[in-house]
Every structure is written in C-alpha cells, then in structure tokens.
N, C-alpha and C positions, 0 to 999 in steps of 0.2 A: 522260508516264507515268513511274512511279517502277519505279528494278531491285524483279525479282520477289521477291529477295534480303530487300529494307527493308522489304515486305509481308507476307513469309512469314508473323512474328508478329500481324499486325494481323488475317489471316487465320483460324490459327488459335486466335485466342480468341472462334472463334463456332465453329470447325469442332470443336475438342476438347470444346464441351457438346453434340454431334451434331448441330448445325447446317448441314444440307447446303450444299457451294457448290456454283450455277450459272453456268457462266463461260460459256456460248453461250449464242443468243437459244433455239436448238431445245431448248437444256434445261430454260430457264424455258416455252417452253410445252409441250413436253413435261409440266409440272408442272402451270400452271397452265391452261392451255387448255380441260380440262372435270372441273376438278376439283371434286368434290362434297365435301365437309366446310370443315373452318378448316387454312390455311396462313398462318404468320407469313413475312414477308418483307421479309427488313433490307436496304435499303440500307445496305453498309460506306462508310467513309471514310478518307482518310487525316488525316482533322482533327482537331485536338484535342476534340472534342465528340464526335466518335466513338470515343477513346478513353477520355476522362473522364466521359462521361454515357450513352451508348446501348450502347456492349457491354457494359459490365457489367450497366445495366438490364436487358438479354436474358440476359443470365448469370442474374441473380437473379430476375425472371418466370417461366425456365423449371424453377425449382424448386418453382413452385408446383402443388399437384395436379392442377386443370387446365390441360390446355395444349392449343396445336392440333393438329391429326393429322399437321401437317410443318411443317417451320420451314427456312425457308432464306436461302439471302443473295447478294446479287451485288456488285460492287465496281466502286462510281462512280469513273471516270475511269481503268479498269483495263481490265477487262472490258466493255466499253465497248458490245459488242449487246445481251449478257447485259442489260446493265442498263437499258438501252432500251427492250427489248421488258417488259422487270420493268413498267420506267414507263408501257409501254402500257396494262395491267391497272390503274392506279391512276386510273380516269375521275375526271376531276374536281380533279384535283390537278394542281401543277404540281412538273416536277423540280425534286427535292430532297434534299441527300445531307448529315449521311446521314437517313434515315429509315426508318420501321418501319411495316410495313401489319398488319394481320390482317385475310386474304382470307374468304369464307363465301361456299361455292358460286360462286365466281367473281368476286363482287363485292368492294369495300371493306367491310369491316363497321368499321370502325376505324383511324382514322392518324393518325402522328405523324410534323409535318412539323420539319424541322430548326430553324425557329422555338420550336417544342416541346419542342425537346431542349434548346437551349444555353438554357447560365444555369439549369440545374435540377439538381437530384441524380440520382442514378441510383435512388437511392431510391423519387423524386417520379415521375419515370417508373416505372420496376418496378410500381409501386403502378396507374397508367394502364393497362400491358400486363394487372395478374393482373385488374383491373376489364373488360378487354376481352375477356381469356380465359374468365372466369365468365358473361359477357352471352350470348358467342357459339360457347364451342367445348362438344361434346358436344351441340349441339342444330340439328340442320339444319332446313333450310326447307323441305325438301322439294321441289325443286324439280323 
C-alpha cells in the first residue's frame, strides 16, 4: 500500500467532479446492493493508465448531459474491501484496475476492462462512457 499522502491527488481528481469515494465494503453495498437506476463505478489506480487514460475519461463523460444517477469509485490496492466487494457486483468480469462499470438496476450494463483503457485516449474512452450513458442512464428496466 502506498502513504495515504502520494494518493491524496490521484483521489481527488475523481472526488473534486463529485465522484463519491467508497473506502468500505458496507459502503459500496450500502450503494449498490438494491440500487434501482445507473451507477458509474471507477475502479482507481495508481497506474499510469489511471492517470493518463480513465480519470480524465470520467472527468470528461461526466460533462456530458446525461449521466448516471451516482458515480462512485473505490481504490484498487488501497481500499482493499471497498474494492472487493465493488468487484463482487461486476458478474462476469474478472479483476481489473483500473476500470469503469456502469451498473443499471444492479447489473453491468457496460464495462471497461483495463485492457480497454490503456493504449487509448481518454477521448476514445470519454466517447465509450457518454455512448454507455445515452444506452442506459435516464431509462430503467423496471425491475
């Protein structure tokens, strides 16, 4: 684990565009355990691909008009339940950091696996999140 110190910023450039952090596992389910709408949910990193490709991705997605109804993030290799239990919710996937879900009613509706991120822009991503945000947020399943 790295001092909480050399995180702080890597932190808050998801927490300053109001991206909630989850640092316990009972927060993330707290969130997501019966959540009805779209939740975005970053795995952070401390990698370069987390810094050069997927937060500002998230930065720039979430200026787009629509967005999900919560956006949150937990921090692989930090928070280390938090991020666990995150990766419980991601059926199907295998861990991956960092990466970015967008949840819908509980499920995956959309992910990007760290494979996805590096070697791309943040651009190229940003453009994948506001396509996943138009599919899936503002319209529930109803379930």
């Amino acid at each position: 684990m790295y001092p909480e110190h050399l995180l702080t910023p890597m932190r808050e450039e998801l927490t300053r565009l109001g991206v909630q952090e989850l640092r316990t596992a009972e927060s993330v389910d707290a969130l997501l355990a019966n959540h009805q709408g779209t939740a975005l949910v970053v795995v952070n990193s401390v990698c370069g691909c987390a810094a050069r490709n997927a937060r500002p991705a998230v930065a720039i997605a979430l200026q787009h008009a629509t967005r999900p109804d919560a956006a949150v993030t937990v921090f692989a290799g930090q928070d280390v339940d938090a991020t666990q239990r995150a990766r419980e919710y991601f059926t199907g996937y295998r861990p991956s950091s960092p990466s970015i879900a967008l949840m819908k009613d509980g499920d995956v509706a959309f992910m990007l696996e760290r494979h996805q991120i590096e070697g791309r822009s943040a651009q190229e991503i940003a453009a994948d999140l506001v396509a996943a945000f138009d599919a899936n947020c503002g319209v529930s399943s109803g379930r």
